[in-house]
C-alpha positions as CSV (number, residue, x, y, z in Angstrom):
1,X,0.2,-14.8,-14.7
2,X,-2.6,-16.9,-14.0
3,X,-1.7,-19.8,-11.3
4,X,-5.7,-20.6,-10.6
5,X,-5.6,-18.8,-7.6
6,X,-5.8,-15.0,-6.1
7,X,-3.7,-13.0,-4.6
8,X,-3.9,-12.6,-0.9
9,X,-5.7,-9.8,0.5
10,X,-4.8,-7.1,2.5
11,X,-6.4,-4.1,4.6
12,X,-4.5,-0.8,5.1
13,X,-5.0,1.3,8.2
14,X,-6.3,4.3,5.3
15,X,-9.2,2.7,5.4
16,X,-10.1,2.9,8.8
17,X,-9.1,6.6,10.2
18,X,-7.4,5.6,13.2
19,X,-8.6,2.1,14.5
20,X,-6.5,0.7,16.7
21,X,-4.7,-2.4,15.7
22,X,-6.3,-5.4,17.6
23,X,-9.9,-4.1,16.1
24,X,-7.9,-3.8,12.6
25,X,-6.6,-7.2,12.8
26,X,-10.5,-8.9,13.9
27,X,-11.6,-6.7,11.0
28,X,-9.3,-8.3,8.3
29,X,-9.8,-11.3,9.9
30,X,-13.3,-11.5,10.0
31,X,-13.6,-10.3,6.2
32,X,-10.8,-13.1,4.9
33,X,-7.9,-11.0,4.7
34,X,-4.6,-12.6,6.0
35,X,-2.7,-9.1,5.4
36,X,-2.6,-5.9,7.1
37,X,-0.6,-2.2,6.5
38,X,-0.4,-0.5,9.7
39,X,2.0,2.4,11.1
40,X,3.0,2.7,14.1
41,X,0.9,5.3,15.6
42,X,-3.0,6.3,15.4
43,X,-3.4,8.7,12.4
44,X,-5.1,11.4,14.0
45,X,-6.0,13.9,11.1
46,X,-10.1,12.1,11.1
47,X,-11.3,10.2,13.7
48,X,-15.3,9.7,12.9
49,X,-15.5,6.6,15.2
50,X,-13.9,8.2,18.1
51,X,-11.3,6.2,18.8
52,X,-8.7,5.9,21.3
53,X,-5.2,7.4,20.6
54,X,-2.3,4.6,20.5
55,X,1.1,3.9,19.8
56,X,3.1,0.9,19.3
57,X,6.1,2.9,18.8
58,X,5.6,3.4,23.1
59,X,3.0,0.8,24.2
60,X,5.0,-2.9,24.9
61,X,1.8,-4.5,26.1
62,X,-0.6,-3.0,22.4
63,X,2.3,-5.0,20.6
64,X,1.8,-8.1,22.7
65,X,-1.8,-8.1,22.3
66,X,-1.8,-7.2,18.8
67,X,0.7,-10.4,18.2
68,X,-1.4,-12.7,20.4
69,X,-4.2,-12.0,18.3
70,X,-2.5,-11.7,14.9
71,X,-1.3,-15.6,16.2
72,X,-5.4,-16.4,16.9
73,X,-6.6,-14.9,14.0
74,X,-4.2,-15.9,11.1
75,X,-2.9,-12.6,10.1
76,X,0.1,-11.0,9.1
77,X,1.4,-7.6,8.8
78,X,2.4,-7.5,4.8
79,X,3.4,-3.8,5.5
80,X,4.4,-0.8,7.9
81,X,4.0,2.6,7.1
82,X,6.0,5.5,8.7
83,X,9.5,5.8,7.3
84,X,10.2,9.0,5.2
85,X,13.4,10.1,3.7
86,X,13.8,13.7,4.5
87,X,16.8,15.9,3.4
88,X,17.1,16.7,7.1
89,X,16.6,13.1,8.7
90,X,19.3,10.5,9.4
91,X,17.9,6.7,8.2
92,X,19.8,5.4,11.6
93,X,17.0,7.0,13.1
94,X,15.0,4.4,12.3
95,X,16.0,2.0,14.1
96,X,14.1,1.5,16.9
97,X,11.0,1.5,14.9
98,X,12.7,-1.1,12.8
99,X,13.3,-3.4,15.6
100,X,9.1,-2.8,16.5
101,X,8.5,-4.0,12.9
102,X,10.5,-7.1,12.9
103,X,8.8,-7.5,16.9
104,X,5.7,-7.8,15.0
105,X,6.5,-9.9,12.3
106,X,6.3,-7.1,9.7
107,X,6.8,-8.7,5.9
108,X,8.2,-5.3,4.9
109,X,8.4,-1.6,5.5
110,X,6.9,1.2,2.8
111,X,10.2,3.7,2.6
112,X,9.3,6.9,1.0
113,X,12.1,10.1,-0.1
114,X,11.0,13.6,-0.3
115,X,14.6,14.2,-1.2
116,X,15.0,16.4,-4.5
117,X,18.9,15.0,-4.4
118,X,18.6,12.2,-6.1
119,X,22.0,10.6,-5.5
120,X,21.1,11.5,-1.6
121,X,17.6,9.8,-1.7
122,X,19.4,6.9,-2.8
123,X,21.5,7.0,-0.5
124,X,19.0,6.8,2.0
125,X,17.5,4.2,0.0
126,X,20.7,1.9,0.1
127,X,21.4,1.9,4.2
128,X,17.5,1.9,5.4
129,X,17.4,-1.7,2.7
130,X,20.3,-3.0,4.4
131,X,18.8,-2.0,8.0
132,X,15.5,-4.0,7.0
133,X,17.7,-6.8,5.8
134,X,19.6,-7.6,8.8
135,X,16.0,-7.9,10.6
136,X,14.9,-10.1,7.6
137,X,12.5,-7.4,6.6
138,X,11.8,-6.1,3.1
139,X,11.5,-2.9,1.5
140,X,9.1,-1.0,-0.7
141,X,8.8,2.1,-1.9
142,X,6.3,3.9,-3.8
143,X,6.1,4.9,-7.2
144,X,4.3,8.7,-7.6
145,X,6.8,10.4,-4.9
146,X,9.7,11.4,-4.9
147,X,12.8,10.3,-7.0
148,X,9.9,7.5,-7.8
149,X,7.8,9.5,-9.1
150,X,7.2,7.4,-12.5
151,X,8.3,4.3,-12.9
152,X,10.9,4.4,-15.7
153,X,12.7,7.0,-12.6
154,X,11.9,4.5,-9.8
155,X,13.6,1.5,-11.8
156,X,16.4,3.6,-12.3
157,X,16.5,4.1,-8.8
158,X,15.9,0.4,-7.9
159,X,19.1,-0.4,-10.2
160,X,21.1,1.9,-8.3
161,X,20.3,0.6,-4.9
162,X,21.1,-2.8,-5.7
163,X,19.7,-4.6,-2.5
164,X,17.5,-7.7,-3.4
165,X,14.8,-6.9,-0.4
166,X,14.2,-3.1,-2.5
167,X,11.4,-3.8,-4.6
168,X,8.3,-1.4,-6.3
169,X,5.2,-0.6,-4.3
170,X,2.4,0.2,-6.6
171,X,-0.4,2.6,-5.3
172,X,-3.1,1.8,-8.1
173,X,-4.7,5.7,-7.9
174,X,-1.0,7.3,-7.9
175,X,0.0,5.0,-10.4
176,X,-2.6,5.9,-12.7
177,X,-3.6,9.1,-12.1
178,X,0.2,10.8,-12.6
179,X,0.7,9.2,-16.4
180,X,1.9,5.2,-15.5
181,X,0.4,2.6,-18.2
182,X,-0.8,-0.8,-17.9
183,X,2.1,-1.1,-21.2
184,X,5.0,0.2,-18.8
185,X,3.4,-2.5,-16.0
186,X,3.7,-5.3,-18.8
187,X,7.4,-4.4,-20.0
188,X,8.6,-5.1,-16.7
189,X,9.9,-8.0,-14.7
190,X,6.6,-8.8,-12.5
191,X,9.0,-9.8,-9.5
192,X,10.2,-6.5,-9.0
193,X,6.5,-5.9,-7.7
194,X,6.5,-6.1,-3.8
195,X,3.0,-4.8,-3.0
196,X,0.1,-3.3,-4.2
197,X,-2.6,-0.8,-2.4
198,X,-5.8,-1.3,-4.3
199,X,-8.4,1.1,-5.1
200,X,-10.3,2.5,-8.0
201,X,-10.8,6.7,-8.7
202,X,-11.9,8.6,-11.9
203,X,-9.2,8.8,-14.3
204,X,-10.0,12.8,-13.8
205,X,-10.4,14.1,-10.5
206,X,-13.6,15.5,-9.2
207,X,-11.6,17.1,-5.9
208,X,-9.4,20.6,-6.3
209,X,-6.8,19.2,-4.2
210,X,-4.7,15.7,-4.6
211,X,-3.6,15.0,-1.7
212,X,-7.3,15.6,0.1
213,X,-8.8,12.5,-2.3
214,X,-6.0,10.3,-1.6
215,X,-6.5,10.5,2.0
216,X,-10.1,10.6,2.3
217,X,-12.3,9.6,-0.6
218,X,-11.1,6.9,-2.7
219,X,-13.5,4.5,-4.8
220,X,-13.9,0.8,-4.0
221,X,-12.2,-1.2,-6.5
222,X,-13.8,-1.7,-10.2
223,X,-16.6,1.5,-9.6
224,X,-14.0,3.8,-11.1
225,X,-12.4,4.3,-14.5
226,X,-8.4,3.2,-13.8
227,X,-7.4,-0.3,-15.5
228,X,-7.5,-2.5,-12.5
229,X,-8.4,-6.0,-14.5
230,X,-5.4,-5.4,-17.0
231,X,-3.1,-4.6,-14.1
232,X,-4.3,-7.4,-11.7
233,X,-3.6,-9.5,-14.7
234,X,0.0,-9.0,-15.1
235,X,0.7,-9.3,-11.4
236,X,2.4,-12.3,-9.8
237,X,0.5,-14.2,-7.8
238,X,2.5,-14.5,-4.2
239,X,2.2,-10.2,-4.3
240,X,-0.3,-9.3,-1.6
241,X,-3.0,-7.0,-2.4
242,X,-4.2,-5.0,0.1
243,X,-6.9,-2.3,-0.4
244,X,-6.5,1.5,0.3
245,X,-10.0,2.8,0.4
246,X,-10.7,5.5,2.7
247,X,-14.5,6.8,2.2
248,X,-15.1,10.1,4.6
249,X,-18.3,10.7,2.6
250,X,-19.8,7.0,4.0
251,X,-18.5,7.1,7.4
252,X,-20.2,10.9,7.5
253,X,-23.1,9.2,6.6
254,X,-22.9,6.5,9.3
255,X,-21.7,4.0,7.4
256,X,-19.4,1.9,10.0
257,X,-15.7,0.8,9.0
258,X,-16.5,-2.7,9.2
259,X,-19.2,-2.6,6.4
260,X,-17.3,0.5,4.1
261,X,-14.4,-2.4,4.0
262,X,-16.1,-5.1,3.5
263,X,-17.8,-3.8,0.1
264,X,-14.3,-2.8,-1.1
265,X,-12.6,-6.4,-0.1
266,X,-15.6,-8.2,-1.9
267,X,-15.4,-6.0,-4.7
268,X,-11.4,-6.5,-5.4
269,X,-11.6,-10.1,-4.7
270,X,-14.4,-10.3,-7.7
271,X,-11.5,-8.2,-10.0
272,X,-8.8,-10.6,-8.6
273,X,-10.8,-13.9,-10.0
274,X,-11.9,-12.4,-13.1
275,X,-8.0,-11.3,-13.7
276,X,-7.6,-15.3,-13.5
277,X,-9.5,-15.6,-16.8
278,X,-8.0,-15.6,-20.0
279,X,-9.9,-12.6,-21.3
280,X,-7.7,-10.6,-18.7
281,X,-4.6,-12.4,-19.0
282,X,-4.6,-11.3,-22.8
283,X,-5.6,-8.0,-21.8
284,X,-5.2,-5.2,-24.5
285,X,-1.9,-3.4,-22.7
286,X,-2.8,0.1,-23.8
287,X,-5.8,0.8,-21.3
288,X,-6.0,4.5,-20.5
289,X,-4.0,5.8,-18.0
290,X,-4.2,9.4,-16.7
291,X,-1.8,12.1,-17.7
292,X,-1.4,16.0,-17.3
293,X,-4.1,15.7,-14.2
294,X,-3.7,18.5,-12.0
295,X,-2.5,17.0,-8.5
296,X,-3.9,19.7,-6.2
């Protein structure tokens, strides 16, 4: 996959517990990131910098000033969280927050089902994809929830939706930590790849409960155990890599935002060159992957 260059990079709001998103775009900026994943509202479950609340779901002049300096600074938004398939919810519902995303230039929208009917998740699948598409926005959705809970299920699924903008998002620690392979990441057609989060995690998991590592103490890429070199290998190039690293143990211990990112950009764009060189391209495709962990 080498094309002697690295992906672009990315910063995703998990990283920085509820910065609003004029500081998130300086941030990327400042660090060389050209990509950011926001939602659409403050995530308010940790706030250790004591920030403001916001919404750009209900604050016209935060989207102006966010797109002024998104226009100053050279940065995109590559991907907006928020829109969950319930068994209860309508996907019309969206949108208005649709129409925000495409107001803001968003690349594409991270779609998630919690649906245990399949056929109804896809469904849901099918009309938010042709929503996005009529605002020229694509879709991801990601694999470890859901009816995409592994791969070989979430290519089904991709199959049956059969909209061109619906494409994979891979979270590296879900990925890996709930049984996927760097072999199953090589058997398949790279393009269906939209988007990556980036981060790196034991391949056992030192924290009782799941969901409380993924949301606040993930590793900075290539200090962990999963397979990132291999799987940054087999990536296309034009797929944005944005890092998911959320550290409550560093910014208890003072460590501001702007410095906890910066180690983990500089440390995936050192695994995003080395994937350039031909050790990794011809990467052994049976690296470890994590099966039968207990997810909290």
């Amino acid at each position: 996959m080498s094309s002697g260059r690295i992906n672009e990079l990315g910063v995703e709001r998990l990283c920085l517990f509820g910065m609003p998103p004029v500081e998130h775009v300086s941030l990327a900026a400042d660090l060389g990131c050209t990509g950011i994943g926001i939602g659409l509202e403050a995530m308010r479950y940790y706030n250790p910098d004591n920030y403001p609340d916001w919404s750009l779901r209900d604050d016209p002049a935060l989207r102006r000033e966010m797109i002024a300096a998104m226009r100053d600074r050279g940065v995109r938004v590559t991907l907006c969280e928020g829109f969950g398939l319930t068994p209860e919810g309508n996907p019309y519902d969206f949108a208005g927050d649709l129409d925000i995303a495409a107001e803001l230039g968003s690349e594409r929208i991270n779609a998630v089902s919690s649906d245990r009917d399949r056929q109804r998740a896809i469904d849901g699948f099918a009309t938010i994809a042709e929503m996005a598409a009529q605002r020229g926005i694509e879709v991801t959705s990601e694999i470890g929830m859901g009816p995409m809970s592994r791969l070989p299920k979430a290519l089904a699924v991709l199959d049956q939706v059969g909209a061109e903008n619906f494409r994979l998002l891979i979270d590296t620690m879900h990925y890996f930590r709930l049984g996927g392979s760097i072999a199953e990441i090589a058997a398949i057609d790279p393009q269906l790849i939209g988007y990556v989060q980036l981060c790196d995690a034991p391949l056992v998991s030192p924290i009782e409960s799941y969901m409380e590592e993924a949301l606040h103490e993930r590793e900075a890429p290539g200090s962990g155990e999963l397979p990132l070199r291999e799987f940054l290998a087999l990536l296309p190039r034009d797929v944005v890599v944005s890092v998911e690293v959320p550290q409550r143990s560093l910014a208890e211990a003072g460590v501001p935002a702007r410095e906890r990112v910066r180690r983990c950009v500089e440390a995936a764009r050192a695994l995003l060159t080395e994937s350039l060189c031909p050790q990794a391209d011809n990467a052994i495709i049976d690296a470890p992957s994590a099966k039968d962990v207990p997810h909290g």
